[in-house]
C-alpha positions as CSV (number, residue, x, y, z in Angstrom):
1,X,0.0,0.0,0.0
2,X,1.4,3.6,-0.7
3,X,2.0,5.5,2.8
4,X,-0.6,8.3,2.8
5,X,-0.4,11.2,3.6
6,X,0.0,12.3,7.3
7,X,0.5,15.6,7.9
8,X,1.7,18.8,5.7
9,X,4.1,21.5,7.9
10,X,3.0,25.2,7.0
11,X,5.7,27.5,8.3
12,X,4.7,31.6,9.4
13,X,6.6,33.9,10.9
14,X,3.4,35.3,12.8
15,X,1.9,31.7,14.1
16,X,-0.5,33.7,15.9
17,X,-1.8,35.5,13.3
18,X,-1.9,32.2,11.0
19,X,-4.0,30.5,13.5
20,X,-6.5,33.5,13.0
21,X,-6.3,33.2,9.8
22,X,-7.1,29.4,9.4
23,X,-9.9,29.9,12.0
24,X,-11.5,32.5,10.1
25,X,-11.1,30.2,7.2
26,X,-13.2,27.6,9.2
27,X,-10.8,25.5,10.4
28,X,-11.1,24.5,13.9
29,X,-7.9,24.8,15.1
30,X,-6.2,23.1,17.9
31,X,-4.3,24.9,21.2
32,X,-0.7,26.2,21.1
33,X,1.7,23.4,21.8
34,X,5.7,23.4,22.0
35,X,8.3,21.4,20.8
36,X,11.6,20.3,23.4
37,X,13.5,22.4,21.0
38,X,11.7,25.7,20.7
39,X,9.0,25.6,17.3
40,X,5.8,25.7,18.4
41,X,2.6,24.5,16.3
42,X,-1.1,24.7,15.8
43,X,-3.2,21.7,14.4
44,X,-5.7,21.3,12.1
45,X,-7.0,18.0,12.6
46,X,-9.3,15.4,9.7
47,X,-9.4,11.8,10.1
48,X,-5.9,10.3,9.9
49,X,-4.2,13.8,9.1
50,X,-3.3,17.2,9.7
51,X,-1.9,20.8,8.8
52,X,0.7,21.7,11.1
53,X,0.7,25.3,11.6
54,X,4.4,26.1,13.1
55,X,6.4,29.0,14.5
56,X,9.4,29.7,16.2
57,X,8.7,29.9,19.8
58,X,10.2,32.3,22.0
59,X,14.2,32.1,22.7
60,X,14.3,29.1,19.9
61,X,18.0,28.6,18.7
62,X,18.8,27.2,15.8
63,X,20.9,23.6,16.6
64,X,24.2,23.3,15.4
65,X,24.4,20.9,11.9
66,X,25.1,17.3,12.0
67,X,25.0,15.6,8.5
68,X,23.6,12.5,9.7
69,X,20.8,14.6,11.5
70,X,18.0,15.9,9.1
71,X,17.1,18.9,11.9
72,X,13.4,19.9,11.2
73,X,13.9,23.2,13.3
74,X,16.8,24.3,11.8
75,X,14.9,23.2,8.2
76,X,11.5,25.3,9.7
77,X,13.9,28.2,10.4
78,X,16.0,28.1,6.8
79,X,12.2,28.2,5.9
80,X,11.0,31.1,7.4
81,X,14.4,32.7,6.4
82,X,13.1,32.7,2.9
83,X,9.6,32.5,2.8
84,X,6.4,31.5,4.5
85,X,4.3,28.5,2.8
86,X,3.9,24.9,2.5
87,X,7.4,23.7,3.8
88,X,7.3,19.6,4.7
89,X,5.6,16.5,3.2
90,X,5.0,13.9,6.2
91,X,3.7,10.5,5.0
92,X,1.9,8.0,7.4
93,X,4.0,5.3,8.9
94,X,3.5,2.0,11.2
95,X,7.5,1.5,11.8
96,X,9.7,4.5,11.3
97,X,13.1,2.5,11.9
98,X,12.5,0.3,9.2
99,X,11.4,3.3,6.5
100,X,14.7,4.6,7.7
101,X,16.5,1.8,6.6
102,X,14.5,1.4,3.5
103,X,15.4,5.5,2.7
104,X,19.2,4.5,2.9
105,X,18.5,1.3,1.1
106,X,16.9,3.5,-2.2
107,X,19.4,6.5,-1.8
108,X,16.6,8.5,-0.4
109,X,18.7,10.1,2.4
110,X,20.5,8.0,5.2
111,X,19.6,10.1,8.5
112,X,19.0,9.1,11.5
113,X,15.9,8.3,13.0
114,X,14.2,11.0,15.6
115,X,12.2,10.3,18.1
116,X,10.2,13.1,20.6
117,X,7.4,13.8,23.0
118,X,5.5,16.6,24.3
119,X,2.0,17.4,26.2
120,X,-0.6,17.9,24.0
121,X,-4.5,19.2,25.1
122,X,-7.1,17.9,23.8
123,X,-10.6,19.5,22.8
124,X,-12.4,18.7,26.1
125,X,-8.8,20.5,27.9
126,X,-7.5,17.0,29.1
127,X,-3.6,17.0,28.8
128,X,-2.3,14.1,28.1
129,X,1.1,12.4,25.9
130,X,1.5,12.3,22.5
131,X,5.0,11.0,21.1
132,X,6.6,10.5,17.4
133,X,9.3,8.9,15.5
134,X,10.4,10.2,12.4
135,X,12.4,8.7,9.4
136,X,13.9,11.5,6.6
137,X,14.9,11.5,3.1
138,X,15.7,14.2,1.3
139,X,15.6,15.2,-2.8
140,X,18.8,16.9,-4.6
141,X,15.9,18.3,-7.3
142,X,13.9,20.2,-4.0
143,X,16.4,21.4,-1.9
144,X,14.0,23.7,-0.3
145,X,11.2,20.9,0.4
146,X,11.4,18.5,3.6
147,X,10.4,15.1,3.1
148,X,9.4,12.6,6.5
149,X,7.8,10.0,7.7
150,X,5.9,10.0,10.8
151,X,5.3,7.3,13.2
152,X,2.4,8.0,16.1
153,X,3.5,6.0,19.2
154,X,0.0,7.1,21.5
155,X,-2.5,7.5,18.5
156,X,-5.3,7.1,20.8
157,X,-4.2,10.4,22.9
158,X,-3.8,12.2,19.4
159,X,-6.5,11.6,17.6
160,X,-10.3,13.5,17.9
161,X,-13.1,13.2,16.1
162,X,-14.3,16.0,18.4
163,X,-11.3,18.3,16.6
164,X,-12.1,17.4,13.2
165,X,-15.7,19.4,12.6
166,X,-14.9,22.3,10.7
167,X,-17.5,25.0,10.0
168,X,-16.1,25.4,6.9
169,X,-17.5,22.1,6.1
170,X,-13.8,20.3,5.2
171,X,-13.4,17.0,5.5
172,X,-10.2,15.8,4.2
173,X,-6.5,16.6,3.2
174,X,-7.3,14.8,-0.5
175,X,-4.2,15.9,-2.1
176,X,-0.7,17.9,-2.6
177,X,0.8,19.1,-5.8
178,X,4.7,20.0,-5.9
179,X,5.9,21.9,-9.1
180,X,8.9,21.2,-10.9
181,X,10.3,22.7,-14.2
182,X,11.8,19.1,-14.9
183,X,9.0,16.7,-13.2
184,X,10.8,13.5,-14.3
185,X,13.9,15.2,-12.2
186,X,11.9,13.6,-9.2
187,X,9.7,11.1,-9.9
188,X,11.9,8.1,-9.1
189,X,12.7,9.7,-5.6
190,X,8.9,10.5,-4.8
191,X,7.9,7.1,-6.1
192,X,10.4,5.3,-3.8
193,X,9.4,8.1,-0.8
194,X,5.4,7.0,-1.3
195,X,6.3,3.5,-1.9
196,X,3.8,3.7,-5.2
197,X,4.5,3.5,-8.8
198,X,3.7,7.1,-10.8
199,X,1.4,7.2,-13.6
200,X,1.2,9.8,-16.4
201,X,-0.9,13.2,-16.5
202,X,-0.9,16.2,-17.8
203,X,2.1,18.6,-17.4
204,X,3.9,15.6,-15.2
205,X,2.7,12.6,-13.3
206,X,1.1,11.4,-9.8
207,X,2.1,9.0,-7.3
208,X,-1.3,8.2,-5.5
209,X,-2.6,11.7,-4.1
210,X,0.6,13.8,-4.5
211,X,1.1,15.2,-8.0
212,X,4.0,17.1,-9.4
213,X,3.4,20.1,-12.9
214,X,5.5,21.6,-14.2
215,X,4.6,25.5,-13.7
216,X,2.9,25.9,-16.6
217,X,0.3,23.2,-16.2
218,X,0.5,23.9,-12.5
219,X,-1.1,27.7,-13.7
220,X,-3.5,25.5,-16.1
221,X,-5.2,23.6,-13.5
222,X,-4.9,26.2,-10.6
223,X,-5.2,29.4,-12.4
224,X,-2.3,30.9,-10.4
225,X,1.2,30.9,-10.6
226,X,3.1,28.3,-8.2
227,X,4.3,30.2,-4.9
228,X,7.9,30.6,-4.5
229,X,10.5,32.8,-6.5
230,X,12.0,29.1,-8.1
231,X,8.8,27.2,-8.9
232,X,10.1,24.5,-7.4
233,X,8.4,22.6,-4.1
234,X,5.3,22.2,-2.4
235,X,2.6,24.2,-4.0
236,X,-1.1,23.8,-3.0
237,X,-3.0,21.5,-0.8
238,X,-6.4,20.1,-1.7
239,X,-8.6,20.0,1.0
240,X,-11.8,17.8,0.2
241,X,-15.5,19.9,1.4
242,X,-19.2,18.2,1.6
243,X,-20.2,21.1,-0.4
244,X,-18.6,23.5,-2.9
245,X,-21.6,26.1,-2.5
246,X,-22.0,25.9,1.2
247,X,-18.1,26.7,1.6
248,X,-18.6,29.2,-0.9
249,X,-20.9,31.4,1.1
250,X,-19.1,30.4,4.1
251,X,-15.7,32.0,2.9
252,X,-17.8,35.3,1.4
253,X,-19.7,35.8,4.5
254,X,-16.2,36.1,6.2
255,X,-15.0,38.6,3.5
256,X,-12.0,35.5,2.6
257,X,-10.5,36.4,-0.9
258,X,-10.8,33.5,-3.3
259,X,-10.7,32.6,-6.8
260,X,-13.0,30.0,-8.6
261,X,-11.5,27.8,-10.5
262,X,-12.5,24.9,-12.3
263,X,-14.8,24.0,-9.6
264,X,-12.4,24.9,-7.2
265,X,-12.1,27.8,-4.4
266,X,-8.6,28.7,-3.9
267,X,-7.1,30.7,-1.4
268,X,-3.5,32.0,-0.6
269,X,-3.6,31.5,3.2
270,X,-0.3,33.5,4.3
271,X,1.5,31.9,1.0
272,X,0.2,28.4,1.3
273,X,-2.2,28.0,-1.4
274,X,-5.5,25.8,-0.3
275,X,-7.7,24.4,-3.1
276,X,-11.2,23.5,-2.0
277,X,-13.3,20.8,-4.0
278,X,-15.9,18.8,-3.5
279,X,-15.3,15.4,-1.5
C-alpha cells in the first residue's frame, strides 16, 4: 500500500496570526503546543491527518548541523528565512526505523531516525502524551522541500473526532501538488518516498494523491502561478469539502479572498495555497 499522507508543515513567521487566519477560514484549530527544541505548532485536525501550523517559539536557537541529522527546526527556520508556505511532506508510517533503513536502502537520504514527545491538550482541555518517530529522506531536485515519515507511538491520545468538525464544512486533506520545471527530475525519488509507482498526467505525473506540474500546467489547472521565486516545491494543498456552494458562502460571509476555479475555491492562506473541491 502507498504511505498516505500524514501531515503537511505550513511555516509563518506570525503563528499567531496564522492561527487566526485558518480559523476565520473555518478551520477549527487546535491549542498552542511546543516542541523540546523551541518551534511551536497549531493543528488542524481530519481523520488520519493534519496541517501543522508552526512557528518559532520564544528564545528558539537554531541547533548546530550534523549531516547524519535531518534537523526539522533548523529546516523550519531556513524556511522562514526565505519565505512563508507549505514547507514539509510527512507520510503516514506503522514503523519509522525500518522506512529509515528502506530511505538509505533506495538512496533517499541516510539520517537518523528521531524520536520526541511533548503534552498535547485535547478538545475537552485534558492533557495528556503524544509521542513520534520520524524517518527522513531528502531530494537533490527540492532542496528547499522536507520530506518525513511519521510514526504516532500514543495514536489514541492524538486523535479526535471532536477536533475534526470544521464549520467550513472540510473533511479531508485529498491531495498535494509539488511543481517542478523538470518533473521527471523527481519522480523516481517521490515514487520510492510513497512507496507507489507514478502514472502519467498532464504537465507531469502522480504518485497516489501527490502530483508534481511543471509551472505551466500547474497555472493550467490552478489558475495561479506556483508560490515561491524558483517554482520549485510544495505548491497547493487540496482540501476535500461536503459542499462547494456551502463553503462558498461560508468563505464570502467572512469577507475571505478567493478565486473560482474549475470548480475549485482557492485561497493564498499566508503563501500556502489551499484548493477546496468537493469530496
Amino acid at each position: 500500500m502507498p504511505r498516505a499522507i500524514d501531515h503537511i508543515v505550513i511555516p509563518a513567521r506570525d503563528l499567531a496570526a496564522q492561527a487566526t487566519l485558518y480559523r476565520r477560514l473555518g478551520f477549527q484549530v487546535g491549542t498552542r503546543n511546543r516542541h523540546p527544541w523551541g518551534t511551536e505548532n497549531h493543528i488542524v485536525q481530519f481523520d488520519g491527518a493534519f496541517l501543522e501550523l508552526i512557528g518559532l517559539g520564544e528564545g528558539f536557537e537554531a541547533p548546530a548541523l550534523d549531516p547524519r541529522v535531518f534537523s526539522f527546526a533548523g529546516f523550519v527556520a531556513e524556511f522562514l528565512a526565505r519565505r512563508e508556505g507549505l514547507a514539509m511532506l510527512v507520510l503516514r508510517s506503522s514503523d519509522a526505523e525500518a522506512d529509515r533503513r528502506a530511505f538509505a536502502a533506495k538512496g533517499l537520504g541516510d539520517f537518523q531516525r528521531f524520536d520526541f514527545a511533548r503534552r498535547a491538550q485535547r478538545p475537552d482541555g485534558s492533557s495528556v502524551d503524544v509521542a513520534f518517530s520520524l524517518a527522513f529522506a531528502s531530494c537533490a531536485a527540492l532542496p528547499q522541500t522536507g520530506f518525513f515519515v511519521c510514526q504516532q507511538h500514543f495514536p489514541e491520545n492524538f486523535w479526535s473526532r471532536e477536533a475534526q468538525v470544521h464549520p467550513n464544512g472540510a473533511s479531508a486533506i485529498s491531495g498535494v501538488v509539488i511543481t517542478h520545471e523538470a518533473p521527471g527530475e523527481i519522480v523516481e525519488f517521490l515514487s520510492g518516498f510513497v512507496d507507489a509507482p507514478p502514472r502519467p498526467v498532464p504537465g507531469g505525473f502522480s504518485v497516489a494523491s501527490i502530483e508534481c506540474l511543471t509551472p505551466d500546467a500547474f497555472s493550467r489547472r490552478f489558475g495561479a502561478r506556483a508560490p515561491g521565486a524558483e517554482g520549485r516545491g510544495l505548491a497547493v494543498t487540496r482540501i476535500a469539502v461536503a459542499a462547494i456552494a456551502a463553503t462558498t458562502t461560508f468563505l464570502a460571509e467572512r469577507g475571505v479572498a478567493f478565486t473560482r476555479h474549475d470548480e475549485m475555491l482557492i485561497v493564498d492562506a499566508m503563501g500556502a495555497p489551499i484548493a477546496f473541491a468537493a469530496s
